[in-house]
N, C-alpha and C positions, 0 to 999 in steps of 0.2 A: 161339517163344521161343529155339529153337538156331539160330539161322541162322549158320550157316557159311558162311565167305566161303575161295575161292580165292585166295590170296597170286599176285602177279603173278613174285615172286622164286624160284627154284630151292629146295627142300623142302632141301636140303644146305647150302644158306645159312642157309637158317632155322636149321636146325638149330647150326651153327658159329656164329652171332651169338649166337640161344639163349644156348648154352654162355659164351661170351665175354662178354657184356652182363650173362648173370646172375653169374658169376663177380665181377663190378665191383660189382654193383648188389647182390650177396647179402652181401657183403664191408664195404659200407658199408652198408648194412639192417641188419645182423646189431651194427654199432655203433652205431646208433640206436638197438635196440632196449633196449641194453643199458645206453646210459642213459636212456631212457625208463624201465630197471627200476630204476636207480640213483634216481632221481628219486621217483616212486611204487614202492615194493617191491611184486611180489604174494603174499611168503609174508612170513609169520613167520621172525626166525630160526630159532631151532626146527623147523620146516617146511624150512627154508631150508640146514639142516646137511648133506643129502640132497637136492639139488635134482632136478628131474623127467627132466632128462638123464640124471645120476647114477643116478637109481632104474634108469630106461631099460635103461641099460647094467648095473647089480647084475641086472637082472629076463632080462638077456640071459646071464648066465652071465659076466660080468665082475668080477673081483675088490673088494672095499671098496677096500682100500690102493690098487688103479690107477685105480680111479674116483674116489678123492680126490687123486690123484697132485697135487702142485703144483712152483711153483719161486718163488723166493722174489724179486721185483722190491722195489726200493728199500728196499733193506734188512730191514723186516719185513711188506713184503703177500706175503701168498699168493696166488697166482695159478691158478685151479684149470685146466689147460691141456685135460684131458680134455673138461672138460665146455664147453670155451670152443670146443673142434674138432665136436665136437657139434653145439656153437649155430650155429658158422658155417656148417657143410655144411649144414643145416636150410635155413639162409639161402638160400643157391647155391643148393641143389637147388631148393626155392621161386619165387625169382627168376626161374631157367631156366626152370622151369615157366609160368610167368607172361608170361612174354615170346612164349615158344614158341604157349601159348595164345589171344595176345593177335592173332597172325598168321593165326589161323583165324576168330576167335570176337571180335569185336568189343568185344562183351557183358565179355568178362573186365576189361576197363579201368572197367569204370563207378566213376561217383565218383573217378576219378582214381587206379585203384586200391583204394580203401578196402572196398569190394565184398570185392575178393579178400580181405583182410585179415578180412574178418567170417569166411568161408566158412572159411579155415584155424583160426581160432579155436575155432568151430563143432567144425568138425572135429577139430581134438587135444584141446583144452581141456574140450569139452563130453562128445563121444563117445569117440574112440579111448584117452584117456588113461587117462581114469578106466573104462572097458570092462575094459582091462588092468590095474587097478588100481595105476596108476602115480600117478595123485593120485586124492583125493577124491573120490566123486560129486558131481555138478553141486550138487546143492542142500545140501552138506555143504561146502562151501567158504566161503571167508569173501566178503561182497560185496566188499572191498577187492581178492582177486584177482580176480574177476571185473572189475570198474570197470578195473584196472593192464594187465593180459591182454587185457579186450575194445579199449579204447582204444590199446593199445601194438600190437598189431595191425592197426590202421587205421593209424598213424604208418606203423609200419616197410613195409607193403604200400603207402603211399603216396609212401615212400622209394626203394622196388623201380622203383615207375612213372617218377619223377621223371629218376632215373639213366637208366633206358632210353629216356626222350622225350631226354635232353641226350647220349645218345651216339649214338641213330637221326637225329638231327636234325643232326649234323657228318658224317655218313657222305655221301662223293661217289655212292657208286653201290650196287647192291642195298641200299636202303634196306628196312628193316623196316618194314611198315603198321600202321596201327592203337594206335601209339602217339602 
């Protein structure tokens, strides 16, 4: 089941495209996701006034007022910037991950991606979040976020792939495998 493969490329390659590809691909992942959420919400507002970054960071010794910090775009949307730096780095670091992975471990790609996308879901959504009691437990949550979350997941992890197969695939030389 782990088979791991030897990249033909320098591990310092990897590592520099990694970073670089997922930086691209976490950046526009991270705006997919977000209207995947705009689309299907997974909270209530209510739920939603506090979002899970937000708690994240209250739960981290982070002030309300800098965790709600905003700035005011087109006139009167608020824009909550904290939590939108949050999202994206989540994004990037993910991506990178992903990619990075993807050079050793074949396996991480499956389903185009969407694989991955389950396993991080799994991961924050199911366990780590509510662990921390950052949201809900699993079966105290509404099915609408689970259905928004599970599915927006697959999207955005299959958005991560997508970008790294059309930027590995213009590259002249040390090409990244596996994508």
């Amino acid at each position: 089941m782990l088979n791991l493969s030897k990249p033909k490329i320098p591990f310092k390659t990897i590592v520099w495209k990694s970073i670089w590809y997922g930086f691209i691909a976490g950046m526009i992942s991270g705006m997919v996701k977000i209207g995947w959420e705009n689309i299907l919400p997974p909270r209530t507002l209510a739920r939603n006034a506090t979002n899970p970054p937000q708690h994240l960071l209250e739960q981290f010794g982070m002030s309300s007022k800098a965790v709600h910090a905003f700035v005011y775009y087109s006139t009167d949307q608020k824009v909550y910037f904290v939590a939108l730096i949050i999202h994206f780095a989540f994004s990037i670091v993910f991506a990178a991950l992903f990619i990075f992975l993807a050079q050793y471990w074949k396996k991480t790609t499956l389903w185009q991606g969407a694989a991955y996308g389950i396993v991080i879901w799994i991961a924050f959504h199911i366990i780590i979040m509510p662990a921390m009691g950052t949201v809900p437990a699993p079966w105290n949550q509404p099915f609408d976020e689970h259905f928004s979350e599970f599915f927006g997941h697959i999207v955005w992890a299959w958005s991560i792939y997508a970008v790294a197969v059309c930027l590995a695939k213009n590259e002249k030389k040390n090409k990244l495998e596996n994508l």
